[in-house]
RODO-2510 file (C-alpha; in nm, 4 decimals, decimal comma):
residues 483
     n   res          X          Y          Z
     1     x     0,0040     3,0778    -1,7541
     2     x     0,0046     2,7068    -1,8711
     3     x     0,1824     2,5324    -2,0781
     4     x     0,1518     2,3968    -2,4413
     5     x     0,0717     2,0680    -2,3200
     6     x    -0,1426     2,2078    -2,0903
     7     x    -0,3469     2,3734    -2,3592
     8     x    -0,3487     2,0319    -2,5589
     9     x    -0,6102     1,8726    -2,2804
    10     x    -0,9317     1,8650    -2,2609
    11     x    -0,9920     1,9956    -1,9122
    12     x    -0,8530     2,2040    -1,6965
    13     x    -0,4680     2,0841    -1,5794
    14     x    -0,1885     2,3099    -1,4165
    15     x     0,1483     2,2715    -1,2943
    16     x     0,3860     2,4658    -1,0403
    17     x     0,6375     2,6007    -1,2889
    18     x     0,9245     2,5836    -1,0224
    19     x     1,0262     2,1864    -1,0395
    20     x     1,0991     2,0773    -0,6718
    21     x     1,2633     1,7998    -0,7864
    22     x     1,4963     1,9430    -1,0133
    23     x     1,7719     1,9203    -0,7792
    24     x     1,7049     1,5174    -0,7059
    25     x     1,7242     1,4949    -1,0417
    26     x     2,0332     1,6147    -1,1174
    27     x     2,1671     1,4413    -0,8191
    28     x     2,0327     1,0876    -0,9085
    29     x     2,2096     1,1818    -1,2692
    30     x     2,5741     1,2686    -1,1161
    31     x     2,5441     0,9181    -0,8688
    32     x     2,4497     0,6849    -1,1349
    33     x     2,7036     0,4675    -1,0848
    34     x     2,6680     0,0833    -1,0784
    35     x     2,7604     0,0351    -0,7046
    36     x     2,6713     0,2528    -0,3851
    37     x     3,0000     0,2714    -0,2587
    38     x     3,1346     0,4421    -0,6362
    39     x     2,8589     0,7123    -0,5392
    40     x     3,0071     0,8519    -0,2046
    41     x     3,3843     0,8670    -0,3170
    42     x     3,4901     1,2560    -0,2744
    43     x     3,4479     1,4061    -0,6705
    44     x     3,8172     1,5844    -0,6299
    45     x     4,1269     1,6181    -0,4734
    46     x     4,0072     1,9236    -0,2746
    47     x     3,6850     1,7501    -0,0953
    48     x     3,9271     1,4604     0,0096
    49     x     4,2171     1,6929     0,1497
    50     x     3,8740     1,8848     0,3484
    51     x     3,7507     1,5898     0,4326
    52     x     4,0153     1,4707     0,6022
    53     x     4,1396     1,8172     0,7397
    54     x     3,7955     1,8233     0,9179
    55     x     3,8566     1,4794     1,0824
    56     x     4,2219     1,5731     1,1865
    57     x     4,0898     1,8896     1,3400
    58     x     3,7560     1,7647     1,4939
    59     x     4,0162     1,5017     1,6743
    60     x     4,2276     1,7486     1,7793
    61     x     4,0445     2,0272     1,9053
    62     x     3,6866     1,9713     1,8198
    63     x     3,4439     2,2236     1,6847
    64     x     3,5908     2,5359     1,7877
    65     x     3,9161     2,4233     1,5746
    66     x     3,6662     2,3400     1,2652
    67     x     3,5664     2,7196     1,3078
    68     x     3,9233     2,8526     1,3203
    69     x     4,0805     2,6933     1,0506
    70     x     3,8038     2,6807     0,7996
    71     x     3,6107     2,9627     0,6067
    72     x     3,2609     2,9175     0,6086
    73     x     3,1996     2,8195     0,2324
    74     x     3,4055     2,5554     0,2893
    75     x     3,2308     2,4503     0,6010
    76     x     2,9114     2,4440     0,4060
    77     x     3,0814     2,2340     0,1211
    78     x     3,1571     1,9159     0,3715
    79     x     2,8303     1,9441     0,5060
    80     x     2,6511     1,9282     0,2085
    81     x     2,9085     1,6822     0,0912
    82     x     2,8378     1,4853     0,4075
    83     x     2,4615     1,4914     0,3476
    84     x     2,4835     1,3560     0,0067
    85     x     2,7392     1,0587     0,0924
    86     x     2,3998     0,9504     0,3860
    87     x     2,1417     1,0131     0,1335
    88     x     2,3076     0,7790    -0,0789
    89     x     2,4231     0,5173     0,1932
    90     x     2,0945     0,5413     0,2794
    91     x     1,9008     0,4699    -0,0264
    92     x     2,1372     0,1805    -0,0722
    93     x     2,0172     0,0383     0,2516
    94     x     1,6274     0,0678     0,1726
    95     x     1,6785    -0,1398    -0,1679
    96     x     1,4258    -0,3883    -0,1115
    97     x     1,2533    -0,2143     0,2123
    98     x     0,9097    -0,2788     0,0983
    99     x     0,8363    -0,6420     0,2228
   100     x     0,6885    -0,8122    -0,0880
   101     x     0,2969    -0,9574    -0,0601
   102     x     0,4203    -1,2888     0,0721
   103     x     0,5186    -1,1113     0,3760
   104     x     0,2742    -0,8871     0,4142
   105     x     0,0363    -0,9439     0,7446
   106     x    -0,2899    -0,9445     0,5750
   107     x    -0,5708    -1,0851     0,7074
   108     x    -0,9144    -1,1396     0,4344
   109     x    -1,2430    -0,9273     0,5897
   110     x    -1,5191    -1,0695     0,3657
   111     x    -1,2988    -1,0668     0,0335
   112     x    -1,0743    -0,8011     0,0625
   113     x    -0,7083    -0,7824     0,2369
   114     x    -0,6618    -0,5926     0,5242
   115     x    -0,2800    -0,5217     0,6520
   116     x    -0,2200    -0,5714     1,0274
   117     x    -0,0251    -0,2206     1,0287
   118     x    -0,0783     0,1248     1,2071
   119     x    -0,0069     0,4595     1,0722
   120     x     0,3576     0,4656     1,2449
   121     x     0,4320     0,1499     0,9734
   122     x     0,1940     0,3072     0,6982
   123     x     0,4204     0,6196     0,7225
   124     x     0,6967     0,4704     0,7164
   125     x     0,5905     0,2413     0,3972
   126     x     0,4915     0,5807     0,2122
   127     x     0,8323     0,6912     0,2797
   128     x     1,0555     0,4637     0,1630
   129     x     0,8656     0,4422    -0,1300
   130     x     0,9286     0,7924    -0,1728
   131     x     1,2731     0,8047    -0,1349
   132     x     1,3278     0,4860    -0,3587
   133     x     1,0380     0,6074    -0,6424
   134     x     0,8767     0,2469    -0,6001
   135     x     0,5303     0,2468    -0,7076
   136     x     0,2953     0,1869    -0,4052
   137     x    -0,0527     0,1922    -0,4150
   138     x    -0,2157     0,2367    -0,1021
   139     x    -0,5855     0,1494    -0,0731
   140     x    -0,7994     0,2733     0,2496
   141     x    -1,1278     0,0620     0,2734
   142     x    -1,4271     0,1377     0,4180
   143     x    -1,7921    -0,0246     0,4225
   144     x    -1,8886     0,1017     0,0923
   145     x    -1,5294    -0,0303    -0,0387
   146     x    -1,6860    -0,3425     0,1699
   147     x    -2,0385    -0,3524     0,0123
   148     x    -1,9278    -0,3126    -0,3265
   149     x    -1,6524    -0,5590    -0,3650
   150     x    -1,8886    -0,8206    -0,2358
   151     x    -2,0702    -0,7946    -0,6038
   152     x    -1,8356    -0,6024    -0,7841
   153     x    -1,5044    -0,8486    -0,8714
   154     x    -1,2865    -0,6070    -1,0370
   155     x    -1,3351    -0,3312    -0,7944
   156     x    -1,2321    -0,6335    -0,5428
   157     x    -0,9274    -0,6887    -0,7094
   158     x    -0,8278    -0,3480    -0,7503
   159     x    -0,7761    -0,3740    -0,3500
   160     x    -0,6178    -0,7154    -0,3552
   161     x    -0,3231    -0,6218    -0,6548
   162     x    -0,2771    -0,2940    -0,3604
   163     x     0,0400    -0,2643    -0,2148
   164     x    -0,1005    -0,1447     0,1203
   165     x    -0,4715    -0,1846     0,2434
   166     x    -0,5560    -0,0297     0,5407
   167     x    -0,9277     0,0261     0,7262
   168     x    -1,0071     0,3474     0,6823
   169     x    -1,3367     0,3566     0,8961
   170     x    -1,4186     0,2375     1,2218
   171     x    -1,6665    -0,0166     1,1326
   172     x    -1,4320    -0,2073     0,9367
   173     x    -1,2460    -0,1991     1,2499
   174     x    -1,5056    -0,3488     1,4886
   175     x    -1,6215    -0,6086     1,2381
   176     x    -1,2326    -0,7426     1,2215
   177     x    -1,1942    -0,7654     1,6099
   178     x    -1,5017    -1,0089     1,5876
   179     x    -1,4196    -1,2147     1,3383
   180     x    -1,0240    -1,2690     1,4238
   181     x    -0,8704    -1,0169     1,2851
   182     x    -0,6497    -0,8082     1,4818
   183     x    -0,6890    -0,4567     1,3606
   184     x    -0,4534    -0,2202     1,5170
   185     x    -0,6693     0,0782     1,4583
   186     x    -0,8188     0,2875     1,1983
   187     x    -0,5743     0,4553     0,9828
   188     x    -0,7777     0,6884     0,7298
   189     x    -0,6614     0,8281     0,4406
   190     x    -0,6295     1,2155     0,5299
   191     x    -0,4913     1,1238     0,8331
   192     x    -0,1396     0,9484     0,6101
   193     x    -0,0521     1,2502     0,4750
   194     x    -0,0902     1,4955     0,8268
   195     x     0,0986     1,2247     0,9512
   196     x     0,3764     1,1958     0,6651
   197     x     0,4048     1,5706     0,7163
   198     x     0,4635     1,5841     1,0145
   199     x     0,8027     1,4011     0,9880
   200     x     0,9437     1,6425     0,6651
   201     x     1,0118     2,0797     0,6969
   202     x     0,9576     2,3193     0,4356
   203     x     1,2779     2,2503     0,3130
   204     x     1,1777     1,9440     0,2157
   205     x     0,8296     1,8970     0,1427
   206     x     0,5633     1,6074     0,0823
   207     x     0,4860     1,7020    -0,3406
   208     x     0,1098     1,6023    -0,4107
   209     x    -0,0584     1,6027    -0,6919
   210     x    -0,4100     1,6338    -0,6858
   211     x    -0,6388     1,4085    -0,9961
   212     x    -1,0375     1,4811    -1,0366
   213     x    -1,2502     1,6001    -0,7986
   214     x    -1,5724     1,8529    -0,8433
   215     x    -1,5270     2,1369    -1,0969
   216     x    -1,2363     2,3563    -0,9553
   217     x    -1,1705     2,1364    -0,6315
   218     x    -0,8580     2,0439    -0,7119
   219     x    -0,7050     2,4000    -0,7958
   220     x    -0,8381     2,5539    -0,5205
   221     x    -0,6802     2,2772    -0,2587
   222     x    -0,3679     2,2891    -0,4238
   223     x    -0,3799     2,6425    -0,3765
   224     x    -0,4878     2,6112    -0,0024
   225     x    -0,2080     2,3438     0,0296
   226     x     0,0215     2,5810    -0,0935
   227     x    -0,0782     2,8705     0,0936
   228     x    -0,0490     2,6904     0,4612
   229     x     0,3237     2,7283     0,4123
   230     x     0,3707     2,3801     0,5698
   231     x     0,5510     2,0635     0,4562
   232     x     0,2992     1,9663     0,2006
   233     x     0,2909     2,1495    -0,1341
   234     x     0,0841     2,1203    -0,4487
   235     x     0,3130     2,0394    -0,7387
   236     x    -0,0239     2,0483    -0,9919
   237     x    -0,3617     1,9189    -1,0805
   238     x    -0,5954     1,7525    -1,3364
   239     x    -0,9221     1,7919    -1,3708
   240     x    -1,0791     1,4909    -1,6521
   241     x    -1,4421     1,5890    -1,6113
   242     x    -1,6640     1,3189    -1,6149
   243     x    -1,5402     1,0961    -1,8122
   244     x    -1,4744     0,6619    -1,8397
   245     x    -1,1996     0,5580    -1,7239
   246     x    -1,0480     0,4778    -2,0615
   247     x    -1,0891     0,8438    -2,1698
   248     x    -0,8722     0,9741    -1,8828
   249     x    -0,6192     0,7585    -1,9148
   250     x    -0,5038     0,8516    -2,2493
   251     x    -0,1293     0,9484    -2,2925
   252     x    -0,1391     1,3170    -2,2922
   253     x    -0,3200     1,2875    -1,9615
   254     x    -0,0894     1,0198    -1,8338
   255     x     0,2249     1,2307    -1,9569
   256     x     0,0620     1,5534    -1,7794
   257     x     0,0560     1,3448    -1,4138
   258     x     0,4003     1,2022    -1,4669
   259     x     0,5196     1,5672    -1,6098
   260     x     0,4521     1,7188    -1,2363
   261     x     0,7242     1,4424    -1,0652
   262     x     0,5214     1,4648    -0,7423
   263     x     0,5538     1,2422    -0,4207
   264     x     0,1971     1,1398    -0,3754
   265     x    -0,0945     1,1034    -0,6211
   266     x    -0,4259     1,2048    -0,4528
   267     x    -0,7180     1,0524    -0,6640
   268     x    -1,0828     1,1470    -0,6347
   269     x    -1,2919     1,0241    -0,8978
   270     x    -1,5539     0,8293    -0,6680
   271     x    -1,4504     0,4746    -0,5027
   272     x    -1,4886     0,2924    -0,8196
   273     x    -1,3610     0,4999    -1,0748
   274     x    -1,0917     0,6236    -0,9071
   275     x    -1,0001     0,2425    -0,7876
   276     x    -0,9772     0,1273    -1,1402
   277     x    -0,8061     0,4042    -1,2985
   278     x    -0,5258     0,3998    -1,0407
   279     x    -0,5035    -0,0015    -1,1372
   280     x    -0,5533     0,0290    -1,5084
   281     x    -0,2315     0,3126    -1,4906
   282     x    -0,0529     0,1480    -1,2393
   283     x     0,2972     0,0985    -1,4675
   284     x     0,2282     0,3898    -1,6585
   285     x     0,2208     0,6510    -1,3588
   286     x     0,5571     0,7542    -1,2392
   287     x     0,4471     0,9216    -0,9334
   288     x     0,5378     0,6468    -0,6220
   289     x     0,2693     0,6939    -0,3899
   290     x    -0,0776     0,6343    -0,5130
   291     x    -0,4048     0,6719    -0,3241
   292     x    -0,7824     0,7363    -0,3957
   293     x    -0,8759     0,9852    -0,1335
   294     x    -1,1942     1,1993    -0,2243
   295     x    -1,3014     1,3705     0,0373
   296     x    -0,9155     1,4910     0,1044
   297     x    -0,9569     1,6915    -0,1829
   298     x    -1,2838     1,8609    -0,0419
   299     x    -1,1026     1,9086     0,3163
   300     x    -0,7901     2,0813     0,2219
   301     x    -1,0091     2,3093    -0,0559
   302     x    -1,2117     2,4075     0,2289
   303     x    -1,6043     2,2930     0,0978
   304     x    -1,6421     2,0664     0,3190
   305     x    -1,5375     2,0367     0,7196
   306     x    -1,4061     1,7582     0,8425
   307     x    -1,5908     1,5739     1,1786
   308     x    -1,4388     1,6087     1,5001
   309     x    -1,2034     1,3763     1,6713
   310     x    -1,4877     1,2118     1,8866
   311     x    -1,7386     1,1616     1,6352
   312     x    -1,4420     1,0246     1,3818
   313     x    -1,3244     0,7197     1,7389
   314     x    -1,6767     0,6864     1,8021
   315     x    -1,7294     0,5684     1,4072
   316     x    -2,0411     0,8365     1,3562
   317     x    -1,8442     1,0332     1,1455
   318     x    -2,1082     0,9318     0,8220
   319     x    -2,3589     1,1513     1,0276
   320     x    -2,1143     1,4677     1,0034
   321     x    -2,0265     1,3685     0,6303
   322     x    -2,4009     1,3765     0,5611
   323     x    -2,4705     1,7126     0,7430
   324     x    -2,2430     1,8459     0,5517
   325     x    -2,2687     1,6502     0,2271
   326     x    -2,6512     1,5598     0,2302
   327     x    -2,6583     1,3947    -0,1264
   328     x    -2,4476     1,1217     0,0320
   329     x    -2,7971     1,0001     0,2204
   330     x    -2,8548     0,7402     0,0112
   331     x    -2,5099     0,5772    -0,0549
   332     x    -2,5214     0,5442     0,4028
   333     x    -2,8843     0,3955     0,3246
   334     x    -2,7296     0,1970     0,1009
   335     x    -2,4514     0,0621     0,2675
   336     x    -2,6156     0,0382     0,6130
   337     x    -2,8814    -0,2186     0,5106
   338     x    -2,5600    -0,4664     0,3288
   339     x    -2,3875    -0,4267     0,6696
   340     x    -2,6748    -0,4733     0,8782
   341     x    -2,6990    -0,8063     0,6626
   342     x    -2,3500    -0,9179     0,6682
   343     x    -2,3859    -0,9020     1,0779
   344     x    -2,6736    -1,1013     1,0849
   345     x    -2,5302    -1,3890     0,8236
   346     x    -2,2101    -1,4201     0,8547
   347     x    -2,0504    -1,2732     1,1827
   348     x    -2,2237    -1,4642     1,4191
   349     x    -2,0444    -1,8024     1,2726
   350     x    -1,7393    -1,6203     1,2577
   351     x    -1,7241    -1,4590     1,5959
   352     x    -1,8151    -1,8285     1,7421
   353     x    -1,5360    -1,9559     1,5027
   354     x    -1,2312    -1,7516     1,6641
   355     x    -1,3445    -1,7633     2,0055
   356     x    -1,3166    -2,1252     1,9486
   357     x    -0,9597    -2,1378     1,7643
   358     x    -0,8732    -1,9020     2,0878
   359     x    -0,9931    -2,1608     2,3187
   360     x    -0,8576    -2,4461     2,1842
   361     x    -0,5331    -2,3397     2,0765
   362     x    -0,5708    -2,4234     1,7468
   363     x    -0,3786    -2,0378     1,5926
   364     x    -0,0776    -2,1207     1,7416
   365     x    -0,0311    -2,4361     1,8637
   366     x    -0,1846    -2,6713     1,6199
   367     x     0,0518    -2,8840     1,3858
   368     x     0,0674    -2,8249     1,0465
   369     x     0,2892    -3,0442     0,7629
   370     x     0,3425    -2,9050     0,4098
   371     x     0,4399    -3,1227     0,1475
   372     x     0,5477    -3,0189    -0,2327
   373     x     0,5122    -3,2674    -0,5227
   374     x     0,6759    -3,1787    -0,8878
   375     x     0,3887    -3,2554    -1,1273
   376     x     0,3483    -3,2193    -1,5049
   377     x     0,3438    -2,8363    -1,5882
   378     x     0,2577    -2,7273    -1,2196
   379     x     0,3497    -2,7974    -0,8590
   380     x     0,0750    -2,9274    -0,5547
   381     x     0,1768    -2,8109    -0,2326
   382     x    -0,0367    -3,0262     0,0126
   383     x    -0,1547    -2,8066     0,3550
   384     x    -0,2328    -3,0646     0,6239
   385     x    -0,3504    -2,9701     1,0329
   386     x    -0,4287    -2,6400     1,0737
   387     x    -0,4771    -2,3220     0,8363
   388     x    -0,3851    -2,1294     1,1159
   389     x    -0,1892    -1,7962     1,1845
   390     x     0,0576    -1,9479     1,4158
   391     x     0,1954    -2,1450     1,0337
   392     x     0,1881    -1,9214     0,8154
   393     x     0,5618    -1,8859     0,7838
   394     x     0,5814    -2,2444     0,7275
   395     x     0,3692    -2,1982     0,4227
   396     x     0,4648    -1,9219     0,3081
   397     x     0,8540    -2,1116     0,2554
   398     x     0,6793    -2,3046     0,0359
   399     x     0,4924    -2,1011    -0,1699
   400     x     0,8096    -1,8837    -0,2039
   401     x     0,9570    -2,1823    -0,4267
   402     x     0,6659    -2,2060    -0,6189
   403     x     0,6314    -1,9016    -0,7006
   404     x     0,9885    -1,8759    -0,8271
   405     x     0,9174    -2,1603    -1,0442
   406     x     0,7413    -2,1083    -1,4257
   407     x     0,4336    -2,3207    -1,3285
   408     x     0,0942    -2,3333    -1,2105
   409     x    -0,0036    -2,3671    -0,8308
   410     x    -0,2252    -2,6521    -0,7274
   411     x    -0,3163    -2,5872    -0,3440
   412     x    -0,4438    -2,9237    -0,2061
   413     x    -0,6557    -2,9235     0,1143
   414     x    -0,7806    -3,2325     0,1743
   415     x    -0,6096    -3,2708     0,4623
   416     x    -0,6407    -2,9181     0,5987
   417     x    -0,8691    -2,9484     0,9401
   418     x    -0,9190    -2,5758     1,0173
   419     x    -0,8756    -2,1812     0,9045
   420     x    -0,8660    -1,8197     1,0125
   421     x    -0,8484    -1,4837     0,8068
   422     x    -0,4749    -1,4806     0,8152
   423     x    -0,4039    -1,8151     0,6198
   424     x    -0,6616    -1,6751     0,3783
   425     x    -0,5272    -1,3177     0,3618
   426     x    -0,2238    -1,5328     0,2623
   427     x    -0,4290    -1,7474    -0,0301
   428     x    -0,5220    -1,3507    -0,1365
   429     x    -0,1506    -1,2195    -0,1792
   430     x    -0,0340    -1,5445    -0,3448
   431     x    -0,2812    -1,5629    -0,6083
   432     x    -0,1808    -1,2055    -0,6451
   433     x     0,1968    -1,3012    -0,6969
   434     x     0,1266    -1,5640    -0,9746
   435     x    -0,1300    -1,3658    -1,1222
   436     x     0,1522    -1,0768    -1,1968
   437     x     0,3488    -1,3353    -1,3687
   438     x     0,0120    -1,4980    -1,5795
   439     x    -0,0592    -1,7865    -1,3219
   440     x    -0,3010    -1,8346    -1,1244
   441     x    -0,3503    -2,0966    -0,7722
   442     x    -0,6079    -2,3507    -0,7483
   443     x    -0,7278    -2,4626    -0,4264
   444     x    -0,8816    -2,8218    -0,4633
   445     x    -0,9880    -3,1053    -0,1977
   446     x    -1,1234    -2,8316     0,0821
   447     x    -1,3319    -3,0481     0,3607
   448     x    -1,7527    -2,8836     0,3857
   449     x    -1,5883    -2,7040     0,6833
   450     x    -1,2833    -2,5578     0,5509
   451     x    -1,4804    -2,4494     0,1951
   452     x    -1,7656    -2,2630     0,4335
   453     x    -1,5522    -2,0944     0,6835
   454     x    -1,3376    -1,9761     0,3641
   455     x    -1,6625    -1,8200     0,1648
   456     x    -1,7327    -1,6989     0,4980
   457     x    -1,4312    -1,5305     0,4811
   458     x    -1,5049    -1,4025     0,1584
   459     x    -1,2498    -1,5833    -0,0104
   460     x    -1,3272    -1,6892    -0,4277
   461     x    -1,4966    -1,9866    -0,4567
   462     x    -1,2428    -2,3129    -0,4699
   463     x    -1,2415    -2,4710    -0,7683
   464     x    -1,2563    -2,8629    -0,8542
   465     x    -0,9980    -3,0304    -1,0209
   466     x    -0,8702    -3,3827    -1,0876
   467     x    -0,5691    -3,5659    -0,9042
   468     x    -0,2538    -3,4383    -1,0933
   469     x    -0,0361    -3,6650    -1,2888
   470     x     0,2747    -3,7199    -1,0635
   471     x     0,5737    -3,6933    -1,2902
   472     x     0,8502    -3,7531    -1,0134
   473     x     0,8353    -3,7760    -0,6805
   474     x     1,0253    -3,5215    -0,4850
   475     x     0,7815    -3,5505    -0,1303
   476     x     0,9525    -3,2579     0,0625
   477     x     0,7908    -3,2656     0,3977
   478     x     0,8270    -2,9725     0,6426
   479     x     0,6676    -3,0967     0,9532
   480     x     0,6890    -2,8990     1,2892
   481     x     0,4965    -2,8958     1,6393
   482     x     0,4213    -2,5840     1,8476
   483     x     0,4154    -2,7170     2,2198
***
């Protein structure tokens, strides 16, 4: 049976008519209260006096005086009690848990940001999020991901405005360990939510909601989900046909995700439309954890099998996904001759260009002095020495003042003598900051070196501008050494 507003779309949608969440509703309701420590005060007389009757008795004569002296209902009261004063001391504590962009470790691949996390720290991200309903979009590249953001600049930035972007394919991960960047390991998208589960029970469950998919695909994996008894369950499903992205993301649509108040929002629409929709939507979905994950929906429904473990470490897990999906031929094709190409042109440089900054020192040791100069309607922050990993931090203090500031960024680096993918993965999540307040960065002055090994990195191409108009003089110069 659906509902009335389930009749009102276009395609197929359904929802679990049991609301999982009911109960953290009404919970968030009865603790809002404008401070934390308001929210865990006993609600009467009676759960004090217990309270403390439990601690007098627990000192006294431990457990087996609990059991003696109290009836079991009200045994059950304190511990629920109990449970409800840590959920709430502990949501007070995660305020703020997600690190914001500035502190992300992200290192640019050829354009796009990859976070220097593993799935422990990717599981723990998706978590908090949870439990604090912050949105958090979670993108999991791959080489067609790669291969199409190189000519594709709003797919691109649909993975630099992510909240987490992890490689989700082991060539990705080979191609950062030659280049400099220090990929833990692959962490693919149906892996996160195995892994997720595994820390939760049935009792309390990982909610997905399953968007798009092949006609029917996502009803029969939420059904599948559901039927595994595990710590995952299917709280509903849309299916918007083949539609643009505008069309599916009208408000009855929007209203029908949101209506399910899931955990976790699996997309699969195909890289690109899924991608954008999830961006275009991104304050309008209510759901925290977003990710576009198609073949997920294909593994749990049971149509296709996923490869095994070795094929998936040794990275030939495209030859399994084309046994068993054989249209997919021509995407590998595809995406096989840009990669072949992007090892020939550009790794080689790269590869000779960290082995050097290992050699020499440069990541860690090297000097590097930032200076900050109030101008008329924006601020230049001045990078001199070394665009190097080991001084990021000492950037980063910098740009953290800018940003706060209503003005534009002007990045001079005239003076800058050398860079690696993690002060450019930096460049990426500040023009990301301003550019969610309507701002934008401009990098000026780069040296012929400095401007190639950045579009070698993949980074937007720097853009000229004239000497700024000093309006006062406030040189703040934060020079250190690394011996």
């Amino acid at each position: 049976m659906t509902s009335a507003l389930d009749a009102r779309l276009p395609h197929s949608c359904n929802f679990d008519k049991h609301d999982p969440l009911a109960d953290d509703r009404e919970g968030a309701e009865r603790h809002d209260a404008t401070s934390p420590v308001e929210n865990i005060r006993p609600r009467n007389d009676q759960n004090a006096s217990l309270l403390w009757g439990f601690r007098r008795a627990a000192k006294s004569g431990g457990s087996k005086r609990i059991i003696q002296k109290y009836s079991v209902q009200e045994i059950l009261l304190v511990t629920l009690a109990l449970r409800e004063c840590t959920t709430v001391c502990m949501n007070a504590l995660c305020v703020n848990a997600l690190p914001d962009d500035l502190s992300r470790d992200v290192y640019c691949l050829f354009g796009i940001p990859i976070d220097n996390v593993g799935m422990r720290e990717t599981v723990e991200r998706v978590e908090t999020a949870v439990a604090l309903r912050n949105p958090f979009l979670i993108a999991t590249p791959n080489v067609n991901f790669l291969v199409m953001s190189a000519s594709d600049e709003a797919f691109r930035e649909t993975l630099v405005f992510s909240d987490l972007c992890v490689p989700d394919g082991m060539p990705l991960v080979w191609l950062g360990r030659l280049v400099g960047v220090p990929v833990k390991k692959r962490v693919a998208g149906s892996d996160i939510l195995e892994m997720v589960k595994r820390g939760r029970t049935k009792d309390r469950p990982l909610n997905l909601f399953l968007f798009g998919g092949a006609d029917g695909a996502a009803e029969k994996a939420s059904q599948a989900i559901n039927l595994r008894g595990d710590a995952l369950r299917g709280v509903g499903f849309v299916n918007p046909g083949f539609v643009q992205v505008e069309q599916m993301s009208g408000a009855e649509t929007i209203a029908a995700v949101n209506a399910s108040r899931a955990d976790f929002l699996v997309a699969a629409l195909g890289a690109r439309k899924g991608q954008l929709w999830l961006h275009q939507n991104h304050v309008r979905l209510e759901i925290p954890v977003r990710a576009h994950l198609g073949a997920v929906m294909n593994f749990y429904s049971g149509t296709v099998r996923r490869a095994p473990r070795f094929l998936q470490r040794c990275g030939l897990e495209w030859a399994w996904r084309i046994k068993e999906e054989p249209a997919l031929w021509r995407r590998y094709v595809h995406d096989g001759f840009h990669l072949a190409t992007l090892l020939f042109s550009r790794v080689p440089p790269l590869l000779a260009w960290s082995i050097y900054l290992r050699l020499s020192g440069q990541a860690r040791r090297a000097k590097l002095t930032v200076t900050e100069t109030d101008a008329i309607g924006h601020r230049v922050i001045s990078l001199a020495g070394s665009l190097t990993s080991g001084n990021v931090e000492k950037a980063v203090a910098a740009f953290r003042v800018a940003v706060s500031d209503d003005t534009e960024v002007v990045v001079d680096l005239s003076k800058a003598r050398a860079v690696d993918a993690r002060f450019v993965g930096m460049f990426l999540m500040l023009e990301k900051t301003l550019r969610l307040s309507g701002r934008r960065a401009v990098f000026v002055g780069a040296s012929r070196r400095v401007a190639f090994l950045m579009r070698l990195y993949g980074f937007p191409v720097l853009r000229a501008a004239p000497t700024p108009k000093v309006d006062r003089a406030s040189q703040i110069a934060m020079t250190s050494a690394e011996t």
